[in-house]
C-alpha positions as CSV (number, residue, x, y, z in Angstrom):
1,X,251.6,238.8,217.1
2,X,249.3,236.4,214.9
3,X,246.5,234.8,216.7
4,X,246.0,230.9,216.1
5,X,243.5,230.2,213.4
6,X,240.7,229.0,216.1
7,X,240.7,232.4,217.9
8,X,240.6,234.5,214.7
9,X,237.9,232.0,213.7
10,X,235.9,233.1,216.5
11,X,233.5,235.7,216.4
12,X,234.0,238.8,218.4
13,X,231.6,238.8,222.2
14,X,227.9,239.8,220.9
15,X,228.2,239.6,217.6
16,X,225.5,238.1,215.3
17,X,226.7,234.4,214.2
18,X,226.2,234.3,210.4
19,X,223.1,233.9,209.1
20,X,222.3,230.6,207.1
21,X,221.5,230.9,203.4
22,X,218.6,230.3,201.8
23,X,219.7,227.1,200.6
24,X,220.0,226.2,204.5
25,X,216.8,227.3,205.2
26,X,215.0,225.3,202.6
27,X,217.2,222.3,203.3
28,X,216.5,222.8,207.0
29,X,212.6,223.4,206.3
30,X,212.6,220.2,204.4
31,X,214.2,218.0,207.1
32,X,211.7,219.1,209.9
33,X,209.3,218.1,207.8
34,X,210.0,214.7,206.9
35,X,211.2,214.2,210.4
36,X,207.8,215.2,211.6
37,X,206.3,213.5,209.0
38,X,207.9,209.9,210.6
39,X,205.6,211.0,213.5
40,X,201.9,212.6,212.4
41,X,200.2,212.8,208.8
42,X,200.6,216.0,206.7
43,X,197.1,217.5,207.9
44,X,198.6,217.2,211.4
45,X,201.8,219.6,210.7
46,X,200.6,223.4,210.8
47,X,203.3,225.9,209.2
48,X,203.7,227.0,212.3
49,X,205.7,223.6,213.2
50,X,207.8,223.7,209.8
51,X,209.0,227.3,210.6
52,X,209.6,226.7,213.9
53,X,211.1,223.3,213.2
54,X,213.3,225.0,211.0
55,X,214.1,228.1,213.0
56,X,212.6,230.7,210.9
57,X,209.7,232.6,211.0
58,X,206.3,231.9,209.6
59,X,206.7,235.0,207.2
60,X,210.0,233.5,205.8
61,X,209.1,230.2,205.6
62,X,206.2,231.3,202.9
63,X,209.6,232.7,200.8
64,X,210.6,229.5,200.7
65,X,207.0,227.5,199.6
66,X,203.5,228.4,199.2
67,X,202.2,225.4,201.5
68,X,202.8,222.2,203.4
69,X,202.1,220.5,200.0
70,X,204.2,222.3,198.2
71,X,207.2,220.8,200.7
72,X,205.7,217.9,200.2
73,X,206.4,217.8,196.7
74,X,210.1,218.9,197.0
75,X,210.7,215.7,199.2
76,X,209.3,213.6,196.6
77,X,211.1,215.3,193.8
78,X,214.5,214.5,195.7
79,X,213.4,211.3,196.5
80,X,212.6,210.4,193.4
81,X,215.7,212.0,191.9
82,X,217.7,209.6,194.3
83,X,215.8,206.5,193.1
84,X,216.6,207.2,189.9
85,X,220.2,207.4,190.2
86,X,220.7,204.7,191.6
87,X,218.3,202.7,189.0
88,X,219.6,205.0,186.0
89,X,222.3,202.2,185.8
90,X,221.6,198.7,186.9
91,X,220.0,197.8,183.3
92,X,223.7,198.0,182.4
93,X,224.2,194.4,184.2
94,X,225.4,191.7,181.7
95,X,223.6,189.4,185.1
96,X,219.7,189.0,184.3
97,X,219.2,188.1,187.8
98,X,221.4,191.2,189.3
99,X,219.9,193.2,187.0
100,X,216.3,192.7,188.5
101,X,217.6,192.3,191.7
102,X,219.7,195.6,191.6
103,X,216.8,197.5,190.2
104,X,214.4,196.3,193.0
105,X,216.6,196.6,196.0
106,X,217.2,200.4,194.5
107,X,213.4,201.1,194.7
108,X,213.4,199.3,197.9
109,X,216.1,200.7,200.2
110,X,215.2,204.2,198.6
111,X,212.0,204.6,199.9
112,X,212.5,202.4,202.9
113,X,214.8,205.4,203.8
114,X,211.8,207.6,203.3
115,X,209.5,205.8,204.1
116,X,207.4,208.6,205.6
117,X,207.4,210.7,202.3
118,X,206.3,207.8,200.2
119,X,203.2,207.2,202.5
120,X,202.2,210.7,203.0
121,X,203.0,211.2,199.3
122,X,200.4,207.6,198.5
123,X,197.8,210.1,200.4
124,X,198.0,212.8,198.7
125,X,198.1,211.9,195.3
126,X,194.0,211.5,195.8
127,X,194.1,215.2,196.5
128,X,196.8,216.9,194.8
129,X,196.8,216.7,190.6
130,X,200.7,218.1,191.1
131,X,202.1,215.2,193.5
132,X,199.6,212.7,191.4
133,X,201.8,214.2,187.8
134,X,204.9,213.7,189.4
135,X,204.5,210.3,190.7
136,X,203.2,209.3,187.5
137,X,206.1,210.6,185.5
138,X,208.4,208.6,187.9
139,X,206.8,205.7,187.2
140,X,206.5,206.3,183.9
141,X,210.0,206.3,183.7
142,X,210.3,203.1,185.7
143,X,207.8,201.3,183.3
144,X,209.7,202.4,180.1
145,X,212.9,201.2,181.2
146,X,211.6,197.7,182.3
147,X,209.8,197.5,178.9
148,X,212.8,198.1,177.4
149,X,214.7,195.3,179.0
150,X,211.8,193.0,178.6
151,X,212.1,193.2,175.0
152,X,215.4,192.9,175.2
153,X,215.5,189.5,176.5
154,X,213.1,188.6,174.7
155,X,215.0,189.5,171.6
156,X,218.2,187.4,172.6
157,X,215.8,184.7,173.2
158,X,216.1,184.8,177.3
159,X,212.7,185.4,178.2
160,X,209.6,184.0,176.1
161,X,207.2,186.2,174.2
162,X,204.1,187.1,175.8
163,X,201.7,189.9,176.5
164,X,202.9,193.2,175.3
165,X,206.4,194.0,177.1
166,X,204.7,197.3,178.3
167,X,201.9,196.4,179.8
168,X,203.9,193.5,181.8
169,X,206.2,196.2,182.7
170,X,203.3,198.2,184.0
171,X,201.7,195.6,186.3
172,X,204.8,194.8,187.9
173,X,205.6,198.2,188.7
174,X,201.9,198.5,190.1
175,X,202.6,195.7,192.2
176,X,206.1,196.6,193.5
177,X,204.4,200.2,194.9
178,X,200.9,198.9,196.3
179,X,203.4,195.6,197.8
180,X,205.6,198.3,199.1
181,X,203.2,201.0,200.6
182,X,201.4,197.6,202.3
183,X,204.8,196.8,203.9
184,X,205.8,200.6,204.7
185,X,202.5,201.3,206.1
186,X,201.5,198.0,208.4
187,X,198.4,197.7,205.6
188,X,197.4,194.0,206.5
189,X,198.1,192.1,204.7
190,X,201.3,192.6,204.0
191,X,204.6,191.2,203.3
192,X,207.0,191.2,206.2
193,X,209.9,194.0,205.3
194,X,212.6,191.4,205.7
195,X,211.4,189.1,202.9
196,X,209.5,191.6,200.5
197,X,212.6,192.6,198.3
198,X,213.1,188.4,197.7
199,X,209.3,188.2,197.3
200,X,209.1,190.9,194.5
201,X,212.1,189.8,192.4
202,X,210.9,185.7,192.7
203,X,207.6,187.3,190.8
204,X,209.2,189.5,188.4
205,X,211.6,186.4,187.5
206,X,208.9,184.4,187.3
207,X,206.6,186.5,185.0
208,X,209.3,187.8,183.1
209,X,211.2,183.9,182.1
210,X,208.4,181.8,183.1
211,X,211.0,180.7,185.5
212,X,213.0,182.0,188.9
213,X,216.5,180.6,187.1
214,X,216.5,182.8,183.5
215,X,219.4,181.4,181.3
216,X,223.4,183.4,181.3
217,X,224.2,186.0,178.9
């Protein structure tokens, strides 16, 4: 007779459950760490507490990445992958004002999810050349796509000529992460988390149109 699907599902007494791929293992190395990260600083977490964390061994967990900074920069590569999907497409808005306001609260609710990576991430880039490159080419990214749109209203006669579009486009990106890592971190003074997203876009509006109310497409 056939057994029901939940008993042949179940492994026979004493044997091994299966074992979890590597995939697992990196993903499951990666979420101790940013979980312990929400609690101490980097230099606080030994490898000893990723593997075991984890539920691997020390040996194993150095198949996996070299160091604690080289888990660091995983978890900002796929945090930064993830803000950039969701910004990737809110320059697409026909709405100047949704536009901004889509591409800040991207930013924003990305790395207010993460919060923990993107301060011990703002530490390390003093120490580490490889977290410092990658941070740069995200916000290189970041600074070439507002440029972009700068000029763009500017060309369809939205927003006034000015200093160069890129150079705008880098100060207000300079401002969104030091505002940010001030309201992340508690570094007084900062601007209270529940008003900083309306704070950032009232300045960018304001730099960009001279004005908080920039004309309809």
């Amino acid at each position: 007779m056939t057994s029901d699907p939940a008993t042949r599902a179940r492994p026979a007494r004493g044997r091994r459950a299966p074992r979890p791929s590597g995939d697992e293992r990196e993903l499951a190395i990666l979420t101790t760490a940013e979980r312990l990260l929400e609690e101490r600083p980097l230099g606080e977490i030994s490898i000893d507490d990723l593997a075991r964390g984890a539920g691997i061994s020390r040996p194993t967990f150095y198949f996996y990445f070299r160091s604690k900074d080289a888990v660091l920069l995983t978890l900002l590569d796929r945090v930064t992958e993830e803000a950039e999907r969701l910004t990737s497409a809110v320059f697409d808005d026909p709405s100047p004002v949704q536009r901004w306001r889509r591409a800040l609260d991207a930013i924003y609710t990305t790395f207010r999810a993460h919060r923990a990576v993107a301060l011990a991430t703002a530490e390390a880039r003093h120490t580490n050349a490889e977290v410092r490159q990658l941070w740069a080419g995200m916000m290189e990214t970041w600074v070439s796509r507002t440029a972009e749109a700068i000029e763009s209203e500017r060309a369809r006669g939205a927003a006034p000529d000015g200093v160069p579009a890129r150079d705008l486009a880098i100060a207000l990106n300079s401002m969104n992460e030091r505002v940010l890592y001030a309201t992340f971190s508690g570094d007084w003074p900062a601007v209270p988390e529940q008003d900083v997203l309306g704070v950032l876009l009232d300045v960018w509006l304001t730099t960009i149109y001279r004005t908080t109310e920039p004309p309809a497409c």
